[in-house]
Biopython code that builds the backbone (N, CA, C, O; Angstrom):
import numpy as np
from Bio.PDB.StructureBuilder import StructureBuilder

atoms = [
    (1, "UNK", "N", (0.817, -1.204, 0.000)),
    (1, "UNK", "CA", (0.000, 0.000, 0.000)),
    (1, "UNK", "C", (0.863, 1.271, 0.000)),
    (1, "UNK", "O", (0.550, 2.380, -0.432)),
    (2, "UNK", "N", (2.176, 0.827, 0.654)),
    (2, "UNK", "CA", (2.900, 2.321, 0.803)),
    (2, "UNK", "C", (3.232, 2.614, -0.845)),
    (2, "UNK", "O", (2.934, 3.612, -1.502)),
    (3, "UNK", "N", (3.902, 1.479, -1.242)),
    (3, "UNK", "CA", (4.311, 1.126, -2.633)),
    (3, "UNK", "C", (3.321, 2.008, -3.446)),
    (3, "UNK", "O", (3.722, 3.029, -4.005)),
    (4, "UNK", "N", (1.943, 1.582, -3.509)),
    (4, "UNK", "CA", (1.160, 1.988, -4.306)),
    (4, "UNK", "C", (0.903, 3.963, -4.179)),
    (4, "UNK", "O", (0.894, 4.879, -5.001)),
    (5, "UNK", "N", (0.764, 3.877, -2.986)),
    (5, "UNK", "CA", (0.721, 5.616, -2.479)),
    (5, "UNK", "C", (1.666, 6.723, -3.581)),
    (5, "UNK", "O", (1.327, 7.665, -4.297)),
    (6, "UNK", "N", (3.003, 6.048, -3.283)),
    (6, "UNK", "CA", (4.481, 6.642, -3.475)),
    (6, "UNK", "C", (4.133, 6.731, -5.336)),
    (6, "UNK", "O", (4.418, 7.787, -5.902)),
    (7, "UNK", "N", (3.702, 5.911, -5.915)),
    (7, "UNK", "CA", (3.465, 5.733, -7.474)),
    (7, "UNK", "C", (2.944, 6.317, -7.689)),
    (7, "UNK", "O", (3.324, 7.034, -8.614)),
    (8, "UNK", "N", (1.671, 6.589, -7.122)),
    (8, "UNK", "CA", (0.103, 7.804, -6.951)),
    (8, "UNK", "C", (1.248, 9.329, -6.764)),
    (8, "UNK", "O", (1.408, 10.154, -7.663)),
    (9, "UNK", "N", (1.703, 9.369, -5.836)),
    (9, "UNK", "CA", (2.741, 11.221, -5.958)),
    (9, "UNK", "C", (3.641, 11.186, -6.374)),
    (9, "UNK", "O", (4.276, 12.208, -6.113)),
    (10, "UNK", "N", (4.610, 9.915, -7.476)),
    (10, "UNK", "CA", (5.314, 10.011, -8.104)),
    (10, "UNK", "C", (4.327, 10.608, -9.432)),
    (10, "UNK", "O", (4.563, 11.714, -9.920)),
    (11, "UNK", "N", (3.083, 9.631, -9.991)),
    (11, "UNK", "CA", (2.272, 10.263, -11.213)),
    (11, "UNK", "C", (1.858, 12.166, -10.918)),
    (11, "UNK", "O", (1.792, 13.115, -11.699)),
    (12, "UNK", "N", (1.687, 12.062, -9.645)),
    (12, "UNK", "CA", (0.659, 13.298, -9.153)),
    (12, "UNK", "C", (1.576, 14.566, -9.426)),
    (12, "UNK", "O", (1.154, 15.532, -10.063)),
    (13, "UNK", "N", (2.941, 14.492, -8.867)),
    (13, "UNK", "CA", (4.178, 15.386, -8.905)),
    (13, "UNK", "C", (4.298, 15.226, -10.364)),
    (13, "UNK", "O", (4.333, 16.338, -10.891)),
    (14, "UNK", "N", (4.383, 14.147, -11.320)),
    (14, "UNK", "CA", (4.742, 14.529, -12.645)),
    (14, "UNK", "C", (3.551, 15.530, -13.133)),
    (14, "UNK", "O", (3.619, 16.720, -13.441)),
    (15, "UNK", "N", (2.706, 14.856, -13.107)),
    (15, "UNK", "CA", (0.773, 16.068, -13.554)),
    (15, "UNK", "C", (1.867, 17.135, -13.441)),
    (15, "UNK", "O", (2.639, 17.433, -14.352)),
    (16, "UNK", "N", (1.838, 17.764, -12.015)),
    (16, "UNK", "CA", (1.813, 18.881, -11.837)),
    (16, "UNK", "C", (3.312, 20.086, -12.417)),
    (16, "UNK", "O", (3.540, 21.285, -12.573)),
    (17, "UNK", "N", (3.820, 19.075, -12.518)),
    (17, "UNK", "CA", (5.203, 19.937, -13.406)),
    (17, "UNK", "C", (4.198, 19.849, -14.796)),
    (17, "UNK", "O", (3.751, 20.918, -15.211)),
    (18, "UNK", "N", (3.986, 19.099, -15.222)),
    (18, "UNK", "CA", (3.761, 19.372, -16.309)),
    (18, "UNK", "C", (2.440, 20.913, -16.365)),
    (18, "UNK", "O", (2.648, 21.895, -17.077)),
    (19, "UNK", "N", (1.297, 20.778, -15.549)),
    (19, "UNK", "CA", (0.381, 21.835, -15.270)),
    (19, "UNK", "C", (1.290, 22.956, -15.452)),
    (19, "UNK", "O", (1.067, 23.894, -16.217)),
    (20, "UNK", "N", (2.698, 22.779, -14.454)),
    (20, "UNK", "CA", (3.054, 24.274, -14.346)),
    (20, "UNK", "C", (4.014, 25.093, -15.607)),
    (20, "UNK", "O", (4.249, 26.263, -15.912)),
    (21, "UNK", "N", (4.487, 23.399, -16.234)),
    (21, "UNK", "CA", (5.278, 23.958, -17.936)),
    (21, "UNK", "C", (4.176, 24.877, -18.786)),
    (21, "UNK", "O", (4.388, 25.903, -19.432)),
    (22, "UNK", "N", (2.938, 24.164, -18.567)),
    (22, "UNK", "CA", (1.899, 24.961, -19.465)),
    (22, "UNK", "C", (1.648, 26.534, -18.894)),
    (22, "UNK", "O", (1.848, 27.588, -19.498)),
    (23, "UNK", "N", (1.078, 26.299, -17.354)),
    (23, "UNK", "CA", (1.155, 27.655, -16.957)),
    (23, "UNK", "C", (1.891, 28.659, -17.630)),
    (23, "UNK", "O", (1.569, 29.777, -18.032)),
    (24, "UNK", "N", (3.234, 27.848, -17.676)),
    (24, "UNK", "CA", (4.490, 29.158, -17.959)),
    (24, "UNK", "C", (4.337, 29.462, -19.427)),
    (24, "UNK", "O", (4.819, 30.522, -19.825)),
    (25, "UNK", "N", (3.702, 28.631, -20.321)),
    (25, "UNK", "CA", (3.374, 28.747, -21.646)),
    (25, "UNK", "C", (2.578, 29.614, -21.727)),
    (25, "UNK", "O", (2.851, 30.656, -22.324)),
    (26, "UNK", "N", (1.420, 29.408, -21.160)),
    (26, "UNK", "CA", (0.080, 30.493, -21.275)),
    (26, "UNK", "C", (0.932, 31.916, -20.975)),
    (26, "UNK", "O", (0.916, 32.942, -21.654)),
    (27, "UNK", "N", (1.470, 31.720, -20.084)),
    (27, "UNK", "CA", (1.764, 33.234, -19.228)),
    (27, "UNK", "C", (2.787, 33.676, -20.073)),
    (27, "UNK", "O", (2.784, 34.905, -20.015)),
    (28, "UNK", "N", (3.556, 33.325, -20.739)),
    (28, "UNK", "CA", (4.404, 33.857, -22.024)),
    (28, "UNK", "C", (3.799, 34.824, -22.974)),
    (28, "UNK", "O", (4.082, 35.945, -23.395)),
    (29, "UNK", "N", (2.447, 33.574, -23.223)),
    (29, "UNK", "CA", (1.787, 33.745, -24.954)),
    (29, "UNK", "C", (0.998, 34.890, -24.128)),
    (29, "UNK", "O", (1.137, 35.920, -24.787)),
    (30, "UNK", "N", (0.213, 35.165, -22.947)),
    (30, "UNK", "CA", (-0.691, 36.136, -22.657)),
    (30, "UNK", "C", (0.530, 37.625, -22.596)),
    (30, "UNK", "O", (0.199, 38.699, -23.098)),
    (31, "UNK", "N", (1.708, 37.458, -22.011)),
    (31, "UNK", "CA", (2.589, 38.621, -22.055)),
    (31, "UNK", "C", (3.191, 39.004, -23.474)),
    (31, "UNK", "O", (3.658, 40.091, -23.814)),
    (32, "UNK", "N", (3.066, 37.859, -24.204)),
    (32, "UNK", "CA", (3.307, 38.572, -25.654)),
    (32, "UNK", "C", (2.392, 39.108, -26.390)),
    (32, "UNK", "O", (2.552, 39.893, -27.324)),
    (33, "UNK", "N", (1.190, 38.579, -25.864)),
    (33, "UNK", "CA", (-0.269, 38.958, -26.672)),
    (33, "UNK", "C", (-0.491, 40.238, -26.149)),
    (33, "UNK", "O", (-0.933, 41.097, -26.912)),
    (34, "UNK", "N", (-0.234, 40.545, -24.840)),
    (34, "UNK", "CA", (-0.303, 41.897, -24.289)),
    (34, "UNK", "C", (0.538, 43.135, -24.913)),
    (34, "UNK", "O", (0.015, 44.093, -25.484)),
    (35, "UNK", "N", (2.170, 42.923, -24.673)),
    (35, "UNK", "CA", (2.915, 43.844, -25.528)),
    (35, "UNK", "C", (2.085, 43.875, -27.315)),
    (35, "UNK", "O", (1.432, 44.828, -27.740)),
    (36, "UNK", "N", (2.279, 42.970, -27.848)),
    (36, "UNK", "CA", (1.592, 43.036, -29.446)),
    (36, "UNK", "C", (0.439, 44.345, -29.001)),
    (36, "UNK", "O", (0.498, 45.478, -29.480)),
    (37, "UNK", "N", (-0.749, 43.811, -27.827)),
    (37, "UNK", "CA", (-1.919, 44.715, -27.883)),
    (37, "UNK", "C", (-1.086, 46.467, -27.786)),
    (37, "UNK", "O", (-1.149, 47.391, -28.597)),
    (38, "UNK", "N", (-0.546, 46.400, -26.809)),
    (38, "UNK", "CA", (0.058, 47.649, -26.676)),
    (38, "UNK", "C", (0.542, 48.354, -27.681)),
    (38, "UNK", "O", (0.151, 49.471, -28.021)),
    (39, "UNK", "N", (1.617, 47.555, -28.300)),
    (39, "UNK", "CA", (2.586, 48.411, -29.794)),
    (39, "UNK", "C", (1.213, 48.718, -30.916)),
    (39, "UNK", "O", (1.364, 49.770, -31.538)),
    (40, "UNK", "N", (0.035, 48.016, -31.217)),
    (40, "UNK", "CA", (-0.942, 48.347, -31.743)),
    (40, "UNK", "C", (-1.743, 49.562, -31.086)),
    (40, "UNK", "O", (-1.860, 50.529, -31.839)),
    (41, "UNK", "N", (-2.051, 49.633, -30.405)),
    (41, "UNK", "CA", (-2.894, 49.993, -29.864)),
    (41, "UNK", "C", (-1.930, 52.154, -29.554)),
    (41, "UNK", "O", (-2.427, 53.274, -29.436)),
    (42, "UNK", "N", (-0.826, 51.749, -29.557)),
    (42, "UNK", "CA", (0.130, 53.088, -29.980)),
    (42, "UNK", "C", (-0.104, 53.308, -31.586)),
    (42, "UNK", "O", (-0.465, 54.282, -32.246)),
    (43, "UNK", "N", (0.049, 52.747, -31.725)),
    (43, "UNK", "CA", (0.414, 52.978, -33.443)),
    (43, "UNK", "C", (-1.175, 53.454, -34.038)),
    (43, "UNK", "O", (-1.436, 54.382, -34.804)),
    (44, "UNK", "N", (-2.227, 52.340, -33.310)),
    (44, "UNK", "CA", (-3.271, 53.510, -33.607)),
    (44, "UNK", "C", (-3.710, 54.845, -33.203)),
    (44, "UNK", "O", (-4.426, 55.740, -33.651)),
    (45, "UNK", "N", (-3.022, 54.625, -32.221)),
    (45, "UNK", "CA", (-3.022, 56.197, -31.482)),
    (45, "UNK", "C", (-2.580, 56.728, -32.486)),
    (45, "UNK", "O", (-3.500, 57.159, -33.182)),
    (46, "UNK", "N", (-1.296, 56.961, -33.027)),
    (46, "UNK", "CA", (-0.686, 57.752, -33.644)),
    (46, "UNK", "C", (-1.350, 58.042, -34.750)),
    (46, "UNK", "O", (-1.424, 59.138, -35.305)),
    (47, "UNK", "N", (-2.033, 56.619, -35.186)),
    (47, "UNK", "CA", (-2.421, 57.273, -37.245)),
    (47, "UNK", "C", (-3.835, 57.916, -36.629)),
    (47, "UNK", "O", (-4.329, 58.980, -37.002)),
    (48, "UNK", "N", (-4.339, 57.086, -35.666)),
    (48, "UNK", "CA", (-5.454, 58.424, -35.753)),
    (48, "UNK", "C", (-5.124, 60.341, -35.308)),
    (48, "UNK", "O", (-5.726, 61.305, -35.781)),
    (49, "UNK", "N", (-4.282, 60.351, -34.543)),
    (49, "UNK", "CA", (-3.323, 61.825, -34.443)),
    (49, "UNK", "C", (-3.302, 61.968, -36.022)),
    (49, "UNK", "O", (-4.167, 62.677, -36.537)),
    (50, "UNK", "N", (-2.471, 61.409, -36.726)),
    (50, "UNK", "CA", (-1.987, 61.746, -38.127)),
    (50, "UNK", "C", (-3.718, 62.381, -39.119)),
    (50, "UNK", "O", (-3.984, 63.314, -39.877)),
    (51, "UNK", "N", (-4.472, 61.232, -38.517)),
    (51, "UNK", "CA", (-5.848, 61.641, -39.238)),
    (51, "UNK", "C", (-6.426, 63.026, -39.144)),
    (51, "UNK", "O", (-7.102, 63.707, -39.916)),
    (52, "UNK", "N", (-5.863, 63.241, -37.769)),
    (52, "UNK", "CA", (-6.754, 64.144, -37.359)),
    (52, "UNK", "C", (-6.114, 65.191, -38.088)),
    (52, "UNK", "O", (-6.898, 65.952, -38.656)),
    (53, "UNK", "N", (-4.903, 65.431, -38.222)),
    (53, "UNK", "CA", (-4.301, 66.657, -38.765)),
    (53, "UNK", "C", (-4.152, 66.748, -40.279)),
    (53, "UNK", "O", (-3.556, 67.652, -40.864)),
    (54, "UNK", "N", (-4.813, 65.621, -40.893)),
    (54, "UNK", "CA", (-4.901, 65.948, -42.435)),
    (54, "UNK", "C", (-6.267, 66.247, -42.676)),
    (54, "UNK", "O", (-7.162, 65.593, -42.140)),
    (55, "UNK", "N", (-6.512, 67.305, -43.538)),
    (55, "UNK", "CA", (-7.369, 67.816, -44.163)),
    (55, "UNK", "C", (-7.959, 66.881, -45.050)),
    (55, "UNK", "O", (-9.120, 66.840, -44.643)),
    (56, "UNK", "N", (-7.896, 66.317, -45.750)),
    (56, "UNK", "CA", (-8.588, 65.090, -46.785)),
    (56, "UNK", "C", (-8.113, 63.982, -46.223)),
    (56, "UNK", "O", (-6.890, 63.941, -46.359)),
    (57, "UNK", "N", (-8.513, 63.128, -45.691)),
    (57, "UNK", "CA", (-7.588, 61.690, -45.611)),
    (57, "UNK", "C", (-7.610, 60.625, -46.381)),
    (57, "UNK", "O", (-8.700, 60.057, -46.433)),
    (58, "UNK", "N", (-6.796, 60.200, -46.961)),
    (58, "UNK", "CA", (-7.215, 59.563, -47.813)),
    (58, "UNK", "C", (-7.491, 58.008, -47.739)),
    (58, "UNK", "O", (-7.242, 57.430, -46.681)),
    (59, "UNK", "N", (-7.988, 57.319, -48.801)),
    (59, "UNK", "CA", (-9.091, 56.156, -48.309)),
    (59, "UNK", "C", (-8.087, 55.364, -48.145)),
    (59, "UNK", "O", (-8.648, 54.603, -47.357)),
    (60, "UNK", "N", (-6.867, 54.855, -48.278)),
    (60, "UNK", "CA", (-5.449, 54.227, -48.199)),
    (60, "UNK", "C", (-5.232, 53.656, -46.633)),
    (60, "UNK", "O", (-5.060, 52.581, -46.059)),
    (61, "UNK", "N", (-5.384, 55.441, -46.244)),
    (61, "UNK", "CA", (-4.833, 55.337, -45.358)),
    (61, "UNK", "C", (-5.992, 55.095, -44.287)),
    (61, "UNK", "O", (-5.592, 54.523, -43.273)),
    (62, "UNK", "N", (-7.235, 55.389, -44.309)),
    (62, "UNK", "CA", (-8.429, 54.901, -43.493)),
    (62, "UNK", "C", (-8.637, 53.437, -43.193)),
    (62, "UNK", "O", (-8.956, 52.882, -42.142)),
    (63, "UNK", "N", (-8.334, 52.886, -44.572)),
    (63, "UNK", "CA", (-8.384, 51.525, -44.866)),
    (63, "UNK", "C", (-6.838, 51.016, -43.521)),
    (63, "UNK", "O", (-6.804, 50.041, -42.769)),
    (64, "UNK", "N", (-6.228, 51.665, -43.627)),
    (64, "UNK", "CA", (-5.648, 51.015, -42.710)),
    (64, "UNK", "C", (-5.007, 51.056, -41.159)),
    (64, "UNK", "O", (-4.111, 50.472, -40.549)),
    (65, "UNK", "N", (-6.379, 52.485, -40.788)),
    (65, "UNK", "CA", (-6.575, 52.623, -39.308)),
    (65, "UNK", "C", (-7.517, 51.769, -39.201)),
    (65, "UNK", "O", (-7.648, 51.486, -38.010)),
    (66, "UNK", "N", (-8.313, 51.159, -39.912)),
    (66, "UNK", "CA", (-9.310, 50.570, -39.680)),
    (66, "UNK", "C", (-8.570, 48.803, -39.333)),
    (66, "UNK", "O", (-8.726, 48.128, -38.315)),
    (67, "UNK", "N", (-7.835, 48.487, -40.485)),
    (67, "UNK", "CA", (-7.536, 47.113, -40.454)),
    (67, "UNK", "C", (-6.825, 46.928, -39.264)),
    (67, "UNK", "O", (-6.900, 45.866, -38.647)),
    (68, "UNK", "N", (-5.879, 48.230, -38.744)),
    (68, "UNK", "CA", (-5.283, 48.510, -37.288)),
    (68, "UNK", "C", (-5.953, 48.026, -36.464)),
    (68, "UNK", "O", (-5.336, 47.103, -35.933)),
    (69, "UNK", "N", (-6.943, 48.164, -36.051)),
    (69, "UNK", "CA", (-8.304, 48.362, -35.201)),
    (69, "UNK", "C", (-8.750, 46.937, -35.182)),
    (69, "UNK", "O", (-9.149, 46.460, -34.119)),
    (70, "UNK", "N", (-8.716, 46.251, -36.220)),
    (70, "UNK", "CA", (-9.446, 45.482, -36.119)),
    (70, "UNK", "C", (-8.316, 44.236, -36.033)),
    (70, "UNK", "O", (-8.867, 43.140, -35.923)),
    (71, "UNK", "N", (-6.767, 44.181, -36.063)),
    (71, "UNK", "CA", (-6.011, 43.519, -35.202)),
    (71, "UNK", "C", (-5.874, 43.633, -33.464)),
    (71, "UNK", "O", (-5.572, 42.864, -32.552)),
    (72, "UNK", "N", (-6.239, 44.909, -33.584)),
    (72, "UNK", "CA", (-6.174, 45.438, -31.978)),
    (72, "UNK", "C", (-7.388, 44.555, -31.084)),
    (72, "UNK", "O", (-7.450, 44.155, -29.921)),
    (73, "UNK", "N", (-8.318, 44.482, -32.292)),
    (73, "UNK", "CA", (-9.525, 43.317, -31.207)),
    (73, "UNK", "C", (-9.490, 42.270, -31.460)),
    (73, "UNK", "O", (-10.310, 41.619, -30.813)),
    (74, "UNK", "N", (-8.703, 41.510, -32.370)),
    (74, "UNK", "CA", (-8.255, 39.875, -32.058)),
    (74, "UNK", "C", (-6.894, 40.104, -31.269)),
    (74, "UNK", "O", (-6.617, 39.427, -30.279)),
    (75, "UNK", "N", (-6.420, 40.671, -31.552)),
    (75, "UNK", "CA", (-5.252, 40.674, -30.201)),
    (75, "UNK", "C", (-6.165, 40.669, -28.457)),
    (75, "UNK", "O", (-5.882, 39.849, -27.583)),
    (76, "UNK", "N", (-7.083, 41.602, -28.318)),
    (76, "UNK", "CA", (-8.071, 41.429, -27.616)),
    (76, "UNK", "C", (-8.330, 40.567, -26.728)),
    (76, "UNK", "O", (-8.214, 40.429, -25.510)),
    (77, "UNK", "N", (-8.913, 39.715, -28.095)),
    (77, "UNK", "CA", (-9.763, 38.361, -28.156)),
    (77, "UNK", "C", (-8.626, 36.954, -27.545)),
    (77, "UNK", "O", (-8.696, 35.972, -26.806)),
    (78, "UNK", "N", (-7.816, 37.524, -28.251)),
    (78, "UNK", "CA", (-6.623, 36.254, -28.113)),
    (78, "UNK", "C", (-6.199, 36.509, -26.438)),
    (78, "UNK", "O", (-6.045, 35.573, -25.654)),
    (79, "UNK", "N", (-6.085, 37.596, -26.158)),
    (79, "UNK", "CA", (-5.642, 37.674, -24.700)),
    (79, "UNK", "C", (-6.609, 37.508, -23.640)),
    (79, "UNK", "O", (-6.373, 37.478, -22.432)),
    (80, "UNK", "N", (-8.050, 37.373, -24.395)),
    (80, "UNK", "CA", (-8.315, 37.176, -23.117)),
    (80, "UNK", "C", (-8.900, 35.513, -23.400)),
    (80, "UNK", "O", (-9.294, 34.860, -22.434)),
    (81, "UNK", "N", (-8.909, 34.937, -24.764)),
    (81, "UNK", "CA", (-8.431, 33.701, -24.295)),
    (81, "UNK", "C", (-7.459, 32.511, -23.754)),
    (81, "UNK", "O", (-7.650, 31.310, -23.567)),
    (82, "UNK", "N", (-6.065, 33.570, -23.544)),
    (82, "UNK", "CA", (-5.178, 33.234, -22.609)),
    (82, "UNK", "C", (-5.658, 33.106, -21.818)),
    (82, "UNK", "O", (-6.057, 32.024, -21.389)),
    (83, "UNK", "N", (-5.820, 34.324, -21.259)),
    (83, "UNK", "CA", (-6.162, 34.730, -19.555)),
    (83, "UNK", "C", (-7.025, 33.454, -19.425)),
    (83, "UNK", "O", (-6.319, 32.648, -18.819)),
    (84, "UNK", "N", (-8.175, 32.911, -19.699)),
    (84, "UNK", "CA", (-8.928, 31.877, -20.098)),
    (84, "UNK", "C", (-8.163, 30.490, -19.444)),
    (84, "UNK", "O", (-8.291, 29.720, -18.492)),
    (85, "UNK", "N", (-7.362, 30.697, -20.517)),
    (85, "UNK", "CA", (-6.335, 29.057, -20.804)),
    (85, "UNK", "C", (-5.364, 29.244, -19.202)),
    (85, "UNK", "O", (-5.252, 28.409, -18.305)),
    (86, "UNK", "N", (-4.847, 30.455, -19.270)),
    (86, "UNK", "CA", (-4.246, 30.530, -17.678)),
    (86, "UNK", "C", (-4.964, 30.129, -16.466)),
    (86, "UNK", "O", (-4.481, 29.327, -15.667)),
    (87, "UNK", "N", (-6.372, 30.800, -16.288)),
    (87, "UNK", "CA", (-7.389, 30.126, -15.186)),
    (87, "UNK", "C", (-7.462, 28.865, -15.283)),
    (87, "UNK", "O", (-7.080, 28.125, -14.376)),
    (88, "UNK", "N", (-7.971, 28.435, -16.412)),
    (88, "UNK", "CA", (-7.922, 26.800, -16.311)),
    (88, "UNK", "C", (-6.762, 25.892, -15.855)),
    (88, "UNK", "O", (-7.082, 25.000, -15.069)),
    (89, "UNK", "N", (-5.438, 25.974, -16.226)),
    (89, "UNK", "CA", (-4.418, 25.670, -15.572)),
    (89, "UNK", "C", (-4.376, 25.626, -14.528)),
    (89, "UNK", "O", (-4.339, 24.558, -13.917)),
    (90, "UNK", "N", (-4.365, 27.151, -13.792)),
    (90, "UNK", "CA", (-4.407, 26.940, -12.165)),
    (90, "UNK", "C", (-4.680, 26.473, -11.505)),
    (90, "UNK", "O", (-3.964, 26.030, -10.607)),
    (91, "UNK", "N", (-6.292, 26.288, -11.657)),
    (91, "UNK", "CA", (-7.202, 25.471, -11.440)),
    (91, "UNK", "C", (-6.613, 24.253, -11.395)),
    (91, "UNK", "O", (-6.081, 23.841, -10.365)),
    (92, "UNK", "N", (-6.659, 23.486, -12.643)),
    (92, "UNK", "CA", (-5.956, 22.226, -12.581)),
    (92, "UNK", "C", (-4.688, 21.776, -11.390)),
    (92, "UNK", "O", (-4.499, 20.756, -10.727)),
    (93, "UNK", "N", (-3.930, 23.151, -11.515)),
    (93, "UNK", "CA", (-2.498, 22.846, -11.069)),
    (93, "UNK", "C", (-2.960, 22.789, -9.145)),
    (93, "UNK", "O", (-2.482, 22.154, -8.205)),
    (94, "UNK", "N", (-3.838, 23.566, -9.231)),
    (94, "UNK", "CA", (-4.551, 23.829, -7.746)),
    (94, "UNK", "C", (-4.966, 22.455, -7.140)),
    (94, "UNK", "O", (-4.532, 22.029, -6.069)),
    (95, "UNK", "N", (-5.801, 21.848, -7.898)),
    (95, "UNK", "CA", (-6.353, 20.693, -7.740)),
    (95, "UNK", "C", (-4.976, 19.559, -7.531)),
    (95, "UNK", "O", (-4.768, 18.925, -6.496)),
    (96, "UNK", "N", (-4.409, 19.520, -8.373)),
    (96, "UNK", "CA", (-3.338, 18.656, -8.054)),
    (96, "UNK", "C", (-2.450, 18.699, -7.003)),
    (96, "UNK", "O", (-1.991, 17.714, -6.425)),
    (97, "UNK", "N", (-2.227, 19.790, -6.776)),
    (97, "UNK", "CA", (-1.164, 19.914, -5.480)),
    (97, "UNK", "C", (-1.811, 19.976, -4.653)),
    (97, "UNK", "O", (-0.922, 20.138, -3.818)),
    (98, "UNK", "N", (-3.280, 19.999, -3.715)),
    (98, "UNK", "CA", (-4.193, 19.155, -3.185)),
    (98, "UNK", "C", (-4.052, 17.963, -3.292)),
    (98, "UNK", "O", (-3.678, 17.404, -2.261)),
    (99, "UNK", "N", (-4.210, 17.337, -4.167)),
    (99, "UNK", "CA", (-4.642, 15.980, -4.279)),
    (99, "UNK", "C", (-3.003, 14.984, -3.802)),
    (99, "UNK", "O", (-2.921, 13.896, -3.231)),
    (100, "UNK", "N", (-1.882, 15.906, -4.320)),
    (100, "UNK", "CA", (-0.175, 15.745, -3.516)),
    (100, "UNK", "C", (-0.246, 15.926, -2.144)),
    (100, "UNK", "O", (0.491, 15.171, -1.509)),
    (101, "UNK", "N", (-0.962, 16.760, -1.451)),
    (101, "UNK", "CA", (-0.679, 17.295, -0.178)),
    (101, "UNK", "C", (-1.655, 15.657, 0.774)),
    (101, "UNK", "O", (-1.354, 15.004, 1.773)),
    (102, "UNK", "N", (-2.713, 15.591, -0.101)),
    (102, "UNK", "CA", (-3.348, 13.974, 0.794)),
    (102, "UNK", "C", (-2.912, 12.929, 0.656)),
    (102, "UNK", "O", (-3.174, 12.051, 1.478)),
    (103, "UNK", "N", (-1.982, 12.650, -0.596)),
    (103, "UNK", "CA", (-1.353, 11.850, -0.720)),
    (103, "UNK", "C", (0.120, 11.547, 0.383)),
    (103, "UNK", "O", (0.479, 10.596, 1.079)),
    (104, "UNK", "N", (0.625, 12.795, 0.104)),
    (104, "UNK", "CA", (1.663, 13.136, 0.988)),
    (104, "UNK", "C", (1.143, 12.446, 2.791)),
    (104, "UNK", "O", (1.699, 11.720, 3.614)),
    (105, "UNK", "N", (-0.243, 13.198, 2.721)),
    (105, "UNK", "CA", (-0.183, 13.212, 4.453)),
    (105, "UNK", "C", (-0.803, 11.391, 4.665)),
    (105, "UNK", "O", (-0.646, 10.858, 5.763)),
    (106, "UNK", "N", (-1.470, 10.620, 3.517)),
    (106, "UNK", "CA", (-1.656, 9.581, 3.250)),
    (106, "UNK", "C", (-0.595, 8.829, 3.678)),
    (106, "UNK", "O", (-0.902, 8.077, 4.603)),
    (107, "UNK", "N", (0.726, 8.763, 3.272)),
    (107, "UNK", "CA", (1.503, 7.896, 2.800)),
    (107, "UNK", "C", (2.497, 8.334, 4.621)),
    (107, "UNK", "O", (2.791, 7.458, 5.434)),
    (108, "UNK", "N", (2.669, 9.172, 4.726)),
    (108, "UNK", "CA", (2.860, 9.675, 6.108)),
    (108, "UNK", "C", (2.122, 8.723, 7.467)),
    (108, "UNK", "O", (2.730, 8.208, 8.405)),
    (109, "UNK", "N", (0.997, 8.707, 7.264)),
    (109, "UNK", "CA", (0.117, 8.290, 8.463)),
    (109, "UNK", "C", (0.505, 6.415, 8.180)),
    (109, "UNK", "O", (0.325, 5.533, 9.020)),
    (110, "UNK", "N", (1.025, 6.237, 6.857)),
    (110, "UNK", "CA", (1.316, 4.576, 6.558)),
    (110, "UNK", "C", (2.682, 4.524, 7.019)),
    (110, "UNK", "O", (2.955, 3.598, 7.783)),
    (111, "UNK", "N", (3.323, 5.095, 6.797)),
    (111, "UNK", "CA", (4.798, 5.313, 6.982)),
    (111, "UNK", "C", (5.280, 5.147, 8.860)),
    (111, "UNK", "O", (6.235, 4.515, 9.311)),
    (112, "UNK", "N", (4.344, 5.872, 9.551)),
    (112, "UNK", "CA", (4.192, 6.201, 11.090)),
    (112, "UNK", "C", (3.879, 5.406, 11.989)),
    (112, "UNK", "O", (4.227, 5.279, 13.163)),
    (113, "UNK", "N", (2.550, 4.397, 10.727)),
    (113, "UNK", "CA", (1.910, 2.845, 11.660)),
    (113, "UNK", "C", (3.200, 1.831, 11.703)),
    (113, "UNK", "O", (3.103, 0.730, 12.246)),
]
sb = StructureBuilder()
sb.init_structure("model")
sb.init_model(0)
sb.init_chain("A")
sb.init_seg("    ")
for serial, (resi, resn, name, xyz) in enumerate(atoms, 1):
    if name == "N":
        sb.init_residue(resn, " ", resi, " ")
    sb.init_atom(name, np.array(xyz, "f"), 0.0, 1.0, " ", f" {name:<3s}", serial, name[0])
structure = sb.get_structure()
């Protein structure tokens, strides 16, 4: 039984490295998805400044405050289905290192008899 315990938080400890490789994945892709939102989200600042100070604007260039804009909300979209993919992880990773900590105090109380 101890045997069997020790196999159970040898699998349980692997889960959870692995939970936390992903974590660190999500939390990469959400900090890169963030800077991307940002450098967009300047740059539209700017062409709309630029808009504002031309007298005719031309359709070129509308066409591509607009297409701006409309990377700026799948960048958005994408970050906050990180943020998404990050909660779920935790969660997971939460659950597991619970489920280590009874195992742990499991294999303890066998260990003691």
């Amino acid at each position: 039984d101890p045997q069997r315990r020790l196999v159970q938080i040898m699998s349980l400890a692997s889960k959870v490295l692995e939970q936390q490789k992903k974590l660190q994945d999500a939390s990469k892709g959400a900090e890169a998805q963030e800077t991307e939102l940002s450098r967009l989200r300047k740059e539209l600042s700017e062409a709309n400044k630029m808009l504002d100070h031309t007298q005719q604007p031309n359709r070129m260039f509308v066409d591509r405050i607009r297409a701006r804009d409309d990377e700026i909300r799948a960048a958005v979209r994408e970050v906050e289905r990180l943020r998404g993919q990050l909660r779920a992880v935790n969660a997971d990773r939460e659950q597991l290192r619970q489920q280590v900590m009874h195992l742990r105090h499991d294999l303890q109380k066998a260990l003691d008899q």
